[in-house]
C-alpha positions as semicolon CSV with decimal commas, in nm:
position;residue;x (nm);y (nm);z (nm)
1;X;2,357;-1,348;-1,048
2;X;2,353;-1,020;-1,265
3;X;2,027;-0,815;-1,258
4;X;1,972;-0,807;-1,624
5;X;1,681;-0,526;-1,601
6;X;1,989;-0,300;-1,474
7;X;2,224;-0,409;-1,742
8;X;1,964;-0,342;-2,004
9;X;1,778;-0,019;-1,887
10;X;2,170;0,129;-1,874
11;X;2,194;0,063;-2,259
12;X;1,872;0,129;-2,323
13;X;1,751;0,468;-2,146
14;X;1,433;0,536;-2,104
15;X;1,242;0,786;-1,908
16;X;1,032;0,561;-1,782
17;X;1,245;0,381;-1,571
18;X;1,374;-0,004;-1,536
19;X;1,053;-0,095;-1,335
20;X;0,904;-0,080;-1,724
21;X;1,178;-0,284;-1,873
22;X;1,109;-0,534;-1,582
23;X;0,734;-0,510;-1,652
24;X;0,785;-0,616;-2,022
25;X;0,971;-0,900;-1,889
26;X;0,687;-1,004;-1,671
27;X;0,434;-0,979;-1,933
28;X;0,659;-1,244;-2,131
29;X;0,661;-1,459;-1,887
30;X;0,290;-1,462;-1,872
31;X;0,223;-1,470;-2,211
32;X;0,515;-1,657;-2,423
33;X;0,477;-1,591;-2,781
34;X;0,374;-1,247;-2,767
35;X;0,469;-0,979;-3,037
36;X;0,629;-0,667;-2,991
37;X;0,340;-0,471;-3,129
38;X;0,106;-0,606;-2,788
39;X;0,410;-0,545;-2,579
40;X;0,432;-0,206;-2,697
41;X;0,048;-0,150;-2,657
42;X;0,050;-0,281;-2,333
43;X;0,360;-0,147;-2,184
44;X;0,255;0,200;-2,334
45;X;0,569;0,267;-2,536
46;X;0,663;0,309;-2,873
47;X;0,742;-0,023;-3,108
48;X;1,081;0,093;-3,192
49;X;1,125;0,148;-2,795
50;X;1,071;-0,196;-2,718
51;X;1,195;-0,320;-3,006
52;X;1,543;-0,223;-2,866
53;X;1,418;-0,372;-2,501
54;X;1,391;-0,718;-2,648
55;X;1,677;-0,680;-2,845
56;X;1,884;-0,618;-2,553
57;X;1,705;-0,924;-2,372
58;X;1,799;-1,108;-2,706
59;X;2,202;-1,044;-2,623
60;X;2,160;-1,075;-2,272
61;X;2,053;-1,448;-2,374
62;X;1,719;-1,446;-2,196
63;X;1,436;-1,434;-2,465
64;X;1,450;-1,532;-2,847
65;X;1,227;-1,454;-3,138
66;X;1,037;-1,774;-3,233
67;X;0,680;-1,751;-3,329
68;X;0,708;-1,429;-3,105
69;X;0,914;-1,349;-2,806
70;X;1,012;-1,656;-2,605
71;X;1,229;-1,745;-2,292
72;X;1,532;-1,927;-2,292
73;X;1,650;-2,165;-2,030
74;X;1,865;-1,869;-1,834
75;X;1,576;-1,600;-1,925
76;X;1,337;-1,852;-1,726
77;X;1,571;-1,931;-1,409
78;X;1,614;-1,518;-1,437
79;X;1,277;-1,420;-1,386
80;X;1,145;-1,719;-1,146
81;X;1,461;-1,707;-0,921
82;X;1,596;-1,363;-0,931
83;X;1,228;-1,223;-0,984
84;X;1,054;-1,414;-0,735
85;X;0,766;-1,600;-0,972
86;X;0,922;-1,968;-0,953
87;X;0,590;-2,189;-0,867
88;X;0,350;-1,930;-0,877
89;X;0,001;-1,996;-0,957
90;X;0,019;-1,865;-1,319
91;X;-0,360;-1,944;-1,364
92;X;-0,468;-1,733;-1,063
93;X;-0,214;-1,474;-1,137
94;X;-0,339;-1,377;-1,512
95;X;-0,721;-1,425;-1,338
96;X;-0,650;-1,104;-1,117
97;X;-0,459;-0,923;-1,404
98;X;-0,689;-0,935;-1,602
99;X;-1,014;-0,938;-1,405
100;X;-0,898;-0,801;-1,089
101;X;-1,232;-0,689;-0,903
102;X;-1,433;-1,015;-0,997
103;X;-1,535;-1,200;-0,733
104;X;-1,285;-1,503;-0,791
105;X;-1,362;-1,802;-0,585
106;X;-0,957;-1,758;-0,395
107;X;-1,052;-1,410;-0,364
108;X;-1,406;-1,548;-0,192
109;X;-1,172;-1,801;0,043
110;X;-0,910;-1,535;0,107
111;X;-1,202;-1,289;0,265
112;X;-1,345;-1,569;0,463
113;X;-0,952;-1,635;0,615
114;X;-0,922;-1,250;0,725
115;X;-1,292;-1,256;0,894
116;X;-1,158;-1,334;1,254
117;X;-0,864;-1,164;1,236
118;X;-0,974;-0,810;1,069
119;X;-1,298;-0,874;1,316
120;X;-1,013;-0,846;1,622
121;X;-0,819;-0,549;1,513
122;X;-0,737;-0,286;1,785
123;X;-1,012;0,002;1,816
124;X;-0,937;0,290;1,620
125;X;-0,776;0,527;1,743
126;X;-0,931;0,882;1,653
127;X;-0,636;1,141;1,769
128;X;-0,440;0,987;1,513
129;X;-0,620;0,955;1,259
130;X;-0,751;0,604;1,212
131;X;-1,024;0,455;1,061
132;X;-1,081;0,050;0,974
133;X;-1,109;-0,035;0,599
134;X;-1,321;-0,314;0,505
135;X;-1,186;-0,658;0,421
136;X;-1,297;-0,625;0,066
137;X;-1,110;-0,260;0,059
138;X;-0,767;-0,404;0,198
139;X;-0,752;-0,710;-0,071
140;X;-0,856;-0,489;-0,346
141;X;-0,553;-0,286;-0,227
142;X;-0,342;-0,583;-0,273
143;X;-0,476;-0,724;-0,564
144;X;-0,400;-0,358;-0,749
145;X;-0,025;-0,461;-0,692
146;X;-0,064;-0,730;-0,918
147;X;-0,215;-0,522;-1,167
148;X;0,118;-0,317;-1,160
149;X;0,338;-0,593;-1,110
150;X;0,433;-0,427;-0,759
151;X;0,362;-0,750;-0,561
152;X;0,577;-1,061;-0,650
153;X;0,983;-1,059;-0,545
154;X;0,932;-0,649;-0,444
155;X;0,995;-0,538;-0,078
156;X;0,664;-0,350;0,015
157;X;0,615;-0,051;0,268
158;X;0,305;0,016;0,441
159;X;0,317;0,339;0,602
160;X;0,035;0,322;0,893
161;X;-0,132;0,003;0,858
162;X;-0,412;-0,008;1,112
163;X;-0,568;-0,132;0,809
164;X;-0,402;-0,461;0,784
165;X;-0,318;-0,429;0,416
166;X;0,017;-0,599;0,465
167;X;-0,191;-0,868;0,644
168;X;-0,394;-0,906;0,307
169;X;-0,133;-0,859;0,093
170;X;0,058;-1,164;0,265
171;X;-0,272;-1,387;0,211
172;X;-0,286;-1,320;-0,068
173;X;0,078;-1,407;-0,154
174;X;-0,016;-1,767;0,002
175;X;-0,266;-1,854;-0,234
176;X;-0,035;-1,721;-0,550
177;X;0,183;-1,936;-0,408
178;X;0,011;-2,276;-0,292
179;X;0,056;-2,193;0,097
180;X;0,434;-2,230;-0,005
181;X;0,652;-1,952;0,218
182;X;0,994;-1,964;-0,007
183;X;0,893;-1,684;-0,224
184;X;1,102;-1,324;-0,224
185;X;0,828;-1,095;-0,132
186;X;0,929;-0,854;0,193
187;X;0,685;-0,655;0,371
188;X;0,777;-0,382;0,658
189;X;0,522;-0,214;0,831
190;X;0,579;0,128;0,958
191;X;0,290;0,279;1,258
192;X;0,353;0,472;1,546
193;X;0,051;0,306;1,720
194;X;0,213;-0,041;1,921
195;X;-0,083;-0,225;1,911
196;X;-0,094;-0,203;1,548
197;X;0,289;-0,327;1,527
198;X;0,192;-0,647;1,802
199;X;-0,121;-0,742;1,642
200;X;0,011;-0,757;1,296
201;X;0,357;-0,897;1,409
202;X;0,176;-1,185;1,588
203;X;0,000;-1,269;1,300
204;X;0,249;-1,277;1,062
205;X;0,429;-1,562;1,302
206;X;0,139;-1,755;1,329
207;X;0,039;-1,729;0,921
208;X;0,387;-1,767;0,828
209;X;0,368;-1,372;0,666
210;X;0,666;-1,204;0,493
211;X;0,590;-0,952;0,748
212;X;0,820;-0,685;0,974
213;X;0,682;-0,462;1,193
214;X;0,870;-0,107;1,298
215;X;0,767;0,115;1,502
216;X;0,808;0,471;1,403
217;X;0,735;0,795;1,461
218;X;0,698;1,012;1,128
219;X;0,770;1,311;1,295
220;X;1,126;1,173;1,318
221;X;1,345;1,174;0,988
222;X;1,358;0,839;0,874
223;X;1,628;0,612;0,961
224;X;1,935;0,589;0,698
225;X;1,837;0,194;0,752
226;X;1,500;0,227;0,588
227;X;1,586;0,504;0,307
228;X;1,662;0,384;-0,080
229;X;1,494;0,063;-0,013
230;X;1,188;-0,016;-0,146
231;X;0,957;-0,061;-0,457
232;X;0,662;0,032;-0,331
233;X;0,439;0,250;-0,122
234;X;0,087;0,185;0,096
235;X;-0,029;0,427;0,298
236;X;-0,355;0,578;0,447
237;X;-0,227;0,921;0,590
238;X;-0,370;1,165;0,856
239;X;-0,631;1,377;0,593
240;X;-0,418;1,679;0,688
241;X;-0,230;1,833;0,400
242;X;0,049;1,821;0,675
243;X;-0,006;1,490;0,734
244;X;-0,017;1,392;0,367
245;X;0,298;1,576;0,292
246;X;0,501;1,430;0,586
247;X;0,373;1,082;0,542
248;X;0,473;1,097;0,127
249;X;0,765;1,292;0,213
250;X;0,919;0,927;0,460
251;X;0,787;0,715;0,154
252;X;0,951;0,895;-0,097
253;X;1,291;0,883;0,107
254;X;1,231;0,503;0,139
255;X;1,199;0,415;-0,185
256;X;1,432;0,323;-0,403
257;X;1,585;0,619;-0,674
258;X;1,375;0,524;-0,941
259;X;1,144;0,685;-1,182
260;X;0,802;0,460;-1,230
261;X;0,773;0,288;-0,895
262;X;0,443;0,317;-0,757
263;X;0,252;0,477;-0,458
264;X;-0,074;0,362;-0,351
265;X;-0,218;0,689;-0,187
266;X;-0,555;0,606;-0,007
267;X;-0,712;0,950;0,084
268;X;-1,070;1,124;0,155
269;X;-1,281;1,262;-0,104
270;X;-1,187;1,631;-0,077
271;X;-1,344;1,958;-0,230
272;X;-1,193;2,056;-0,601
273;X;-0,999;2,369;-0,438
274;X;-0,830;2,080;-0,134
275;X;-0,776;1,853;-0,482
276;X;-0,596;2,134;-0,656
277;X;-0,370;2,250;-0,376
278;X;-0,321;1,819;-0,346
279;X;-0,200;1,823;-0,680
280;X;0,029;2,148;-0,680
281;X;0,193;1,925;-0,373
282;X;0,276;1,618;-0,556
283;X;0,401;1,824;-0,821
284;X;0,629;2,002;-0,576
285;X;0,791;1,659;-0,542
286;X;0,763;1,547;-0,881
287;X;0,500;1,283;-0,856
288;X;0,272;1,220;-1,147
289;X;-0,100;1,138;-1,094
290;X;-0,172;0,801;-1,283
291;X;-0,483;0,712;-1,152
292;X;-0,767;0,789;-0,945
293;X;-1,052;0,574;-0,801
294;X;-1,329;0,749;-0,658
295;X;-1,500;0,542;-0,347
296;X;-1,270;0,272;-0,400
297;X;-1,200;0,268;0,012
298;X;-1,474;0,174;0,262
299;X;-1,446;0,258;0,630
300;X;-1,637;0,126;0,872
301;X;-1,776;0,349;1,118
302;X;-1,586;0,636;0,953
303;X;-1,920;0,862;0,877
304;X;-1,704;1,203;0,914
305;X;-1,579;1,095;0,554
306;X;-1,871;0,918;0,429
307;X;-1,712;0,605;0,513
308;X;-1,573;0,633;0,157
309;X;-1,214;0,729;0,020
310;X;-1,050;0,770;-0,305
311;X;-0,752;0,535;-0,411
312;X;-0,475;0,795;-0,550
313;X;-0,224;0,617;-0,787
314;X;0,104;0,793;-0,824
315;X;0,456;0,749;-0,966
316;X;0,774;0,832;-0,902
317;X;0,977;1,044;-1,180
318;X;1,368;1,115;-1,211
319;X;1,264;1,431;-0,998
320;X;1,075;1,318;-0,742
321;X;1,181;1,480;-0,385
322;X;1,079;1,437;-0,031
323;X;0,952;1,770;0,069
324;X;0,976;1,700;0,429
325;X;1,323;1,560;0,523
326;X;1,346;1,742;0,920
327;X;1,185;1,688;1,218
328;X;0,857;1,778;1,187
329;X;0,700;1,964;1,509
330;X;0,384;2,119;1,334
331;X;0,020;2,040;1,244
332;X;-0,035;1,666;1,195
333;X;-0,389;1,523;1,284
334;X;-0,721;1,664;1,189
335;X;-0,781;1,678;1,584
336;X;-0,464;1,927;1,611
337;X;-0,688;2,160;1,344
338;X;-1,000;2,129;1,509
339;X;-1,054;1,947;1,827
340;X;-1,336;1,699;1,869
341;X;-1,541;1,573;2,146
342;X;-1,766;1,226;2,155
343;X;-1,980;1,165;2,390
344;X;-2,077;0,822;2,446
345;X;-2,345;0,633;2,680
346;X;-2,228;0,307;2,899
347;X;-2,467;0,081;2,768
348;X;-2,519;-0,072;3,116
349;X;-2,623;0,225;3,373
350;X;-2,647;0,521;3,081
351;X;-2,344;0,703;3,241
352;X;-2,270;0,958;2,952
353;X;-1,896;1,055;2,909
354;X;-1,707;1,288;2,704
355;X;-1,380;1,250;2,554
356;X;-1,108;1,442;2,344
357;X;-0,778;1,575;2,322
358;X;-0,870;1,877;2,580
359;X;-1,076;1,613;2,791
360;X;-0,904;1,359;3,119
361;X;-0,983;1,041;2,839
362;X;-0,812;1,114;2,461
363;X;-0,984;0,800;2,303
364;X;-1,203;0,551;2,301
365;X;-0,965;0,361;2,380
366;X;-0,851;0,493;2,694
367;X;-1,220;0,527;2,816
368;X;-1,260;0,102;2,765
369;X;-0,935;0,037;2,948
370;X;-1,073;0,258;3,203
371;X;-1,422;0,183;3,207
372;X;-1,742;0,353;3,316
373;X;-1,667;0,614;3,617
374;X;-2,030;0,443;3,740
375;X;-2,014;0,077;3,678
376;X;-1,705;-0,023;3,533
377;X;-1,836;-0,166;3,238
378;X;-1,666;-0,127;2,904
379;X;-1,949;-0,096;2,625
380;X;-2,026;0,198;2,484
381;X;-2,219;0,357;2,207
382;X;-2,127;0,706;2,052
383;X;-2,418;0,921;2,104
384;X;-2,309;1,301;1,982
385;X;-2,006;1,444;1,784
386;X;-1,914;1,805;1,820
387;X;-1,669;2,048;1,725
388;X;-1,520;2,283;1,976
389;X;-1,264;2,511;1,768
């Protein structure tokens, strides 16, 4: 079948790219009947802009102009086969567009699903970096690829994903979708950490997840397999500018060479100097800022960032660049800047142990596999925090 949002963004050039001629194809769908005056208010583009878009769909044989714009027969097989949205929950769908943080009775039963599993996540591990979102942060992350069309029939990268957003995002495809598993949505996960790669790989079977785990190490270019791919970016990087750089740097390579796809940048709140140098970055590889959501992440346990973050919204432009495209072998975790040290107290004989990058246990982690020097027991409550350099 012929992708008709190529054939018409290739007579009709627009800056914006063809994810916006696919968008106004979407909101059709949604909402036959509509003018070209709301599709130009809502798509953000001139009327004489999309008056040409719907003209082209006109020739193309998949709308007509009948008491507004209208699909055809072909234009409706188009978008629910070729698209993805055949037998989707229309009702739900338009409920998250258009109210997406309201506390929606799915949205209620969706939370309730992830309890047990987001309970049994791996402990964080802090030399990399990680920190558990919140149920209710993950599924807000998913639901805000609905609200840019970035969900249904796309193939979707998380980039780290001790988080579990691909987890939510594949729930939450289920309920769109009446449990049903034939829909076009693709999911990879990318993390260096294996336990993160098992534990969501193992769910995915058992849920019946458009879900595919990789493990990778970011420091490595990224595989000619995974670059040019995809329409859309997650990721949580390490709150290095390093880190940032690197980890946009293997998203930008891996998605597709388009201008207006979207990258869901989750990131701590930073002082206005850290913001600016941010920004001068992500102009560097031609990334425009669309939107940013103050304290839209919550961490738990994560007090070193207030157990808030900020939800970064960017796009891609006909310029955008990976800065990063060698090995990198510098600075990548906020441990490599300045090393930190926990102690912690066994909670059965009050054994106190330290732990850190320069110390015989890295993690947590390691220090419950290897229990208490004293006792062997493997509970333990973080008593002090310092900095050593």
């Amino acid at each position: 079948m012929l992708n008709y949002i190529d054939e018409v963004s290739k007579n009709v050039r627009i800056e914006e790219g063809s994810k916006t001629i696919e968008n106004i194809l979407i909101m059709i769908f949604f909402k036959e009947g509509i003018s070209t005056k709301e599709l130009a208010r809502n798509s953000l583009l001139p009327i004489p802009v999309v008056a040409a878009i719907k003209k082209e769909f006109i020739k193309k044989g998949l709308v007509i102009q009948d008491r507004g714009i209208r699909f055809t027969i072909k234009g409706r097989h188009f978008i629910e086969e070729q698209l993805g949205f055949k037998k989707i929950n229309t009702d739900l769908y338009m409920k998250l567009l258009m109210e997406p943080w309201k506390e929606h009775r799915e949205i209620t039963e969706i939370k309730e699903e992830l309890q047990e599993l987001f309970a049994n996540r791996p402990q964080v591990d802090v030399t990399i970096d990680q920190s558990k979102s919140s149920i209710d942060t993950s599924l807000k992350r998913a639901i805000l690829s609905i609200r840019n069309h970035n969900l249904i029939g796309k193939r979707i990268l998380c980039l780290g994903d001790d988080d579990l957003v691909s987890v939510a995002l594949g729930f939450l495809l289920k309920r769109l979708f009446n449990n049903a598993i034939n829909h076009t949505t693709k999911i990879i996960v990318m993390d260096i950490d294996k336990r993160i790669i098992d534990y969501i790989s193992n769910i995915a079977i058992k849920e019946s997840l458009p879900i595919k785990c990789e493990c990778v190490d970011f420091r490595k270019p990224l595989a000619n397999d995974f670059k040019n791919q995809f329409d859309c970016l997650f990721t949580d990087p390490p709150y290095t500018l390093e880190g940032m750089n690197l980890f946009l740097s293997r998203g930008i390579e891996a998605l597709r060479d388009d201008s207006g796809l979207t990258i869901y940048l989750s990131y701590a709140h930073k002082s206005p100097d850290f913001r600016l140098t941010m920004q001068k970055y992500f102009l560097s590889m031609g990334l425009i800022v669309s939107e940013v959501m103050a304290r839209f992440n919550i961490y738990e346990g994560a007090s070193i960032i207030g157990n808030t973050g900020q939800m970064i919204v960017l796009n891609t432009t006909n310029t955008t660049k990976a800065l990063i495209k060698t090995p990198h072998k510098g600075v990548l975790y906020t441990g490599e800047l300045k090393e930190t040290v926990r102690s912690y107290r066994c909670k059965k004989c009050g054994e106190i142990i330290e732990v850190g990058r320069s110390k015989k246990l890295n993690n947590i982690e390691m220090l419950k596999s290897k229990g208490c020097y004293k006792c062997n027991s493997q509970v333990f409550e973080l008593i002090q925090r310092k900095d050593i350099n």
